[in-house]
C-alpha positions as CSV (number, residue, x, y, z in Angstrom):
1,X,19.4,-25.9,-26.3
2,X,21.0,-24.5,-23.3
3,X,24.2,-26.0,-21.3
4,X,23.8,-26.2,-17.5
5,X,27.1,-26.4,-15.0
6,X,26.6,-29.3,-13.1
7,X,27.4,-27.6,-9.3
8,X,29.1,-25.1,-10.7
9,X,31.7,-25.7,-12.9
10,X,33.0,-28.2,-11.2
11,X,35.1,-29.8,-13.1
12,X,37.7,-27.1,-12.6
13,X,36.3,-25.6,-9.1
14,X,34.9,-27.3,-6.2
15,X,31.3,-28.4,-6.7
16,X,28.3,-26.4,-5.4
17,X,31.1,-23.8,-3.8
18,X,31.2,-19.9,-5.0
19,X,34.0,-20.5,-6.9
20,X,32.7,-22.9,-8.9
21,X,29.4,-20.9,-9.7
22,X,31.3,-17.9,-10.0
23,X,33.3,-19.4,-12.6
24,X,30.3,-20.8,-14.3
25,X,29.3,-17.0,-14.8
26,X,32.6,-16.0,-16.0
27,X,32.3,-18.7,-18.5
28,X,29.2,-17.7,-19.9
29,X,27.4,-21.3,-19.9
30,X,23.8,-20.7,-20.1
31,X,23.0,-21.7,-16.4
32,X,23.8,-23.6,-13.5
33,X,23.0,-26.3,-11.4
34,X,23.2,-27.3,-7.1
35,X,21.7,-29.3,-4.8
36,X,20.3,-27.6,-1.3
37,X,19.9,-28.8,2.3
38,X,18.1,-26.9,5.3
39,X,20.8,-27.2,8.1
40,X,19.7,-27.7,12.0
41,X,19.1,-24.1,12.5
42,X,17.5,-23.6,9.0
43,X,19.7,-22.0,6.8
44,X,19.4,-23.1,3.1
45,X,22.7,-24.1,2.0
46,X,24.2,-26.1,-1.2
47,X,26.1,-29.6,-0.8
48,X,25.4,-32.7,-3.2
49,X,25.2,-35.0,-0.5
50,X,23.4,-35.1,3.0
51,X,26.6,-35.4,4.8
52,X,30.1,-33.5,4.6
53,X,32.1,-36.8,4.5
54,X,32.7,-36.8,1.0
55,X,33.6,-33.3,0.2
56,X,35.5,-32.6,3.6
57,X,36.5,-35.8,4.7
58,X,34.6,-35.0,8.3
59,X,31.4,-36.8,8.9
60,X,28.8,-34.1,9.7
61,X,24.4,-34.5,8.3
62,X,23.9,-31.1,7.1
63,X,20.1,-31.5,8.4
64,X,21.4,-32.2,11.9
65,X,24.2,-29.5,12.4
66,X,24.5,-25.4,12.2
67,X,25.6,-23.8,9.6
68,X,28.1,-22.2,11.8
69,X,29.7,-25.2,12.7
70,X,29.1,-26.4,8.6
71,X,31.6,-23.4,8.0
72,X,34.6,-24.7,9.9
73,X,34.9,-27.0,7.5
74,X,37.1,-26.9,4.3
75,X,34.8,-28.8,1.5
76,X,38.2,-28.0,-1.6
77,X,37.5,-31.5,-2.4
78,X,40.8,-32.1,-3.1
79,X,41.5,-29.0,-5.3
80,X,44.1,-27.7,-2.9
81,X,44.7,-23.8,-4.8
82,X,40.7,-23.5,-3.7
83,X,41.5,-24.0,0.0
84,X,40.0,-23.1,2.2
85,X,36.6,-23.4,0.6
86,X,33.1,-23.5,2.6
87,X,29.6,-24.3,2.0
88,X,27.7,-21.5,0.6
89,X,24.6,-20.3,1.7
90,X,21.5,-20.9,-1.6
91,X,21.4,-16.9,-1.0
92,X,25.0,-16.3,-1.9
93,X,25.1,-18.0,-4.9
94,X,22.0,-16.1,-6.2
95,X,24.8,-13.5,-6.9
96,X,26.8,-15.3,-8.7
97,X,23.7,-16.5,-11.1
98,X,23.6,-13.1,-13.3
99,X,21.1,-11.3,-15.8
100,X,19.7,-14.0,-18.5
101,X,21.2,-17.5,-17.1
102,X,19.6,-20.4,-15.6
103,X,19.4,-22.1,-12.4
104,X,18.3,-25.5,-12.1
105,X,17.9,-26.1,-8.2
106,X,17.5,-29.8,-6.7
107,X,16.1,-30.3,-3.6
108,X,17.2,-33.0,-2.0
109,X,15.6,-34.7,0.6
110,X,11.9,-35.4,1.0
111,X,11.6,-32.3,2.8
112,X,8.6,-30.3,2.4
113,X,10.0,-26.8,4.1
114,X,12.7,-26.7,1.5
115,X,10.1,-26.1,-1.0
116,X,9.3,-22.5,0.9
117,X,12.7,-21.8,1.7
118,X,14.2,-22.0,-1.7
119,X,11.2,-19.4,-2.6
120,X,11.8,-17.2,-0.4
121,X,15.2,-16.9,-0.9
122,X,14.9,-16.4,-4.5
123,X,12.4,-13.8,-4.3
124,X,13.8,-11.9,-1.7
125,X,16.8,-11.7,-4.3
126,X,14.2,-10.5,-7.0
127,X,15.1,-13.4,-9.3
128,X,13.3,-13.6,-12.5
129,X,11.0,-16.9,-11.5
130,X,11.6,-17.7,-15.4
131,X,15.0,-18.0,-14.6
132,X,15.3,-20.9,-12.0
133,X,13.9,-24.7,-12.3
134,X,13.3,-27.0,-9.7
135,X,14.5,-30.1,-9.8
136,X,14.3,-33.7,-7.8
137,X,13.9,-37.2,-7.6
138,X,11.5,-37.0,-5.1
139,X,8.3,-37.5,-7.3
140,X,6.4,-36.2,-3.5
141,X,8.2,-32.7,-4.0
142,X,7.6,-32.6,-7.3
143,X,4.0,-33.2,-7.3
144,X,3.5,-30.4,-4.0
145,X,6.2,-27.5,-5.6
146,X,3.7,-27.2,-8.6
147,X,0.6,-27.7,-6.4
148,X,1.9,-24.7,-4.6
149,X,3.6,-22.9,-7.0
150,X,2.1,-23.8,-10.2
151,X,3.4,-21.0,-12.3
152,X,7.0,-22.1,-11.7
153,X,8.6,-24.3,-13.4
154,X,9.8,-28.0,-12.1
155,X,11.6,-31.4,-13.6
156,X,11.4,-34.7,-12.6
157,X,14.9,-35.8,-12.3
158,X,15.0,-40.0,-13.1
159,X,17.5,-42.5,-15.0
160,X,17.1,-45.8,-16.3
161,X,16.8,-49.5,-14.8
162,X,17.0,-52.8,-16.0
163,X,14.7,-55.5,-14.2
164,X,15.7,-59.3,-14.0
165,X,14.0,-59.8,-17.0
166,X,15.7,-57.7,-19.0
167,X,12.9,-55.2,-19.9
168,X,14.1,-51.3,-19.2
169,X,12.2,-48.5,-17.9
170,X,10.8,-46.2,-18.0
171,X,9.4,-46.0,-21.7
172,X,8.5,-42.7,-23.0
173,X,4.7,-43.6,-22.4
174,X,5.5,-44.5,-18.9
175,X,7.7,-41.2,-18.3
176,X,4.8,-39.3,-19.9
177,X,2.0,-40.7,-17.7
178,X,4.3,-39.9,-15.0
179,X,4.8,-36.8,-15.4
180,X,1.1,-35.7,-16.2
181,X,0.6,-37.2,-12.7
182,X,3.0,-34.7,-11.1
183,X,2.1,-32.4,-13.2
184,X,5.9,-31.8,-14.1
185,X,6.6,-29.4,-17.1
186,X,9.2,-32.2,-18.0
187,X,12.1,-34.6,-17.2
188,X,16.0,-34.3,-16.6
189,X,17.1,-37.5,-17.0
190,X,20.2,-39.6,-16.8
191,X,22.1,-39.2,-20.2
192,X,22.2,-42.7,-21.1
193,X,22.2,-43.5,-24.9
194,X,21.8,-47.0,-24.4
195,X,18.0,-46.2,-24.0
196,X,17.4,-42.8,-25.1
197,X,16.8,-42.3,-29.1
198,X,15.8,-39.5,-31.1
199,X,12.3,-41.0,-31.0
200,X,12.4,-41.3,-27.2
201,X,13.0,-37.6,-27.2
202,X,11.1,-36.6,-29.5
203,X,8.1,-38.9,-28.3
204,X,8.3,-36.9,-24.9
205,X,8.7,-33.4,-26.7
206,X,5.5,-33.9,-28.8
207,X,3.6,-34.5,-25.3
208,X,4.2,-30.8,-24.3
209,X,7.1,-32.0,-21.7
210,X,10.9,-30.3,-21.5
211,X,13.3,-33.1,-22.1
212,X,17.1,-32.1,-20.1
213,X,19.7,-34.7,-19.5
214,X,21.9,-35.2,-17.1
215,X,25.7,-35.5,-16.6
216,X,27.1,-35.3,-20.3
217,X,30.7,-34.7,-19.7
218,X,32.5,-35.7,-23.3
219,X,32.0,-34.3,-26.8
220,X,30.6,-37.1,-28.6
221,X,27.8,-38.3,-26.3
222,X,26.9,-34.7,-25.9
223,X,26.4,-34.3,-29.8
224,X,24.2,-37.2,-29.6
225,X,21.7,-35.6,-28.0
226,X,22.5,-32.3,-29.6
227,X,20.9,-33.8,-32.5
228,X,18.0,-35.7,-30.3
229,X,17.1,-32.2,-29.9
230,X,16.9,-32.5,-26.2
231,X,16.4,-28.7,-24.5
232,X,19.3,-29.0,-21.8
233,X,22.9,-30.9,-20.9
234,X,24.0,-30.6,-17.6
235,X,27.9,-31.1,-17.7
236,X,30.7,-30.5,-15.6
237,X,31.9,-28.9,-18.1
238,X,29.2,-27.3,-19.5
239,X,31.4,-24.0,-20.7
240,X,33.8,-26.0,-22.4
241,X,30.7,-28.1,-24.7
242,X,28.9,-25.1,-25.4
243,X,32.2,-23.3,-26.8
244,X,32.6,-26.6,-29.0
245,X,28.8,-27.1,-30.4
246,X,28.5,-23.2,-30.4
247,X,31.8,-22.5,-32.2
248,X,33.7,-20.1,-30.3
């Protein structure tokens, strides 16, 4: 079981910023996690969301603006001692990853030149490819990252839904036959105990799949799936649970 810093840990630093991945490191948690964007001029960089509204309260779409005009901007997200903070290139925050730790990378747009960008980046900086996982919702860059890098390891990144009639989805037989179909090596999926069981979990396991949920923030839920015996928590405070269920 390893415990994955959602964008850093960003609960105390800003999210997918050095700071928050550098304090990720210092903390020891077991890995890390971002989101990346090509900008305009094609510079891989990390930022949850497709624009900078949210983070820097100035409207810019990462996919249609330079990274040296991304840099003028102050993306603190309202942790003030932090300012000014900017968006990091994926490069930089290779160095912040260390010997041993993980890096769960989601790509996040339906954009195949990611895929090679993300590669080359990490092998440029001699990463172990054991050490990083992709990750997305995009079930089309799922499927072609393992079609062209089959030896690397990706996740299928999904929650749950409830239709009009009350049935949920997906089942663990409908996750699985997904997955073969991508050809994922498993799932990170929205931590939601109102659907997922032990047998869920296990159900997916005994297929050959990784099972890693996502965003687990308080101590109770997180012990839940502790003993579900699911292989990763992303948390926002990832540090902080691992200290608890690890006893230090």
């Amino acid at each position: 079981m390893i415990w994955i810093s959602h964008r850093g840990e960003s609960k105390d630093a800003p999210e997918n910023t050095l700071p928050a991945f550098a304090l990720s490191r210092e903390r020891k948690s077991d890995g890390m996690e971002c989101d990346i964007h090509l900008t305009k001029d094609l510079f891989l960089v990390t930022c949850h969301d497709a624009n900078t509204l949210r983070v820097s309260g100035k409207e810019y779409i990462i996919e249609e603006t330079s990274f040296a005009d991304l840099q003028k901007l102050d993306v603190c997200y309202g942790k003030k001692e932090y300012s000014p903070c900017r968006i990091p290139l994926f490069a930089d925050t290779l160095k912040e990853l260390g010997e041993g730790r993980m890096y769960y990378v989601e790509i996040k747009e339906n954009d195949p030149r990611v895929i090679d960008a993300m590669i080359a980046e990490l092998d440029k900086a001699h990463i172990n490819p054991g050490q990083v996982v992709m990750i997305s919702f995009k079930a089309d860059i799922v499927k072609l990252f393992k079609e062209k890098y089959p030896d690397r390891k990706a996740l299928f990144l999904t929650s749950f839904s409830v239709d009009q009639n009350g049935t949920w989805g997906p089942t663990s037989a409908e996750l699985t036959e997904k997955l073969a179909f991508l050809k994922a090596d498993g799932v990170d999926i929205a931590g939601n105990l109102s659907f997922i069981t032990k047998e869920y979990v296990e159900k997916v396991k005994s297929a050959g799949y990784d099972f890693a949920v996502w965003t687990v923030d308080d101590e109770k839920s997180a012990g839940r799936f502790v003993e579900f015996g699911v292989d990763a928590i992303t948390s926002n405070c990832a540090a902080y649970l691992k200290n608890i269920f690890e006893g230090k």
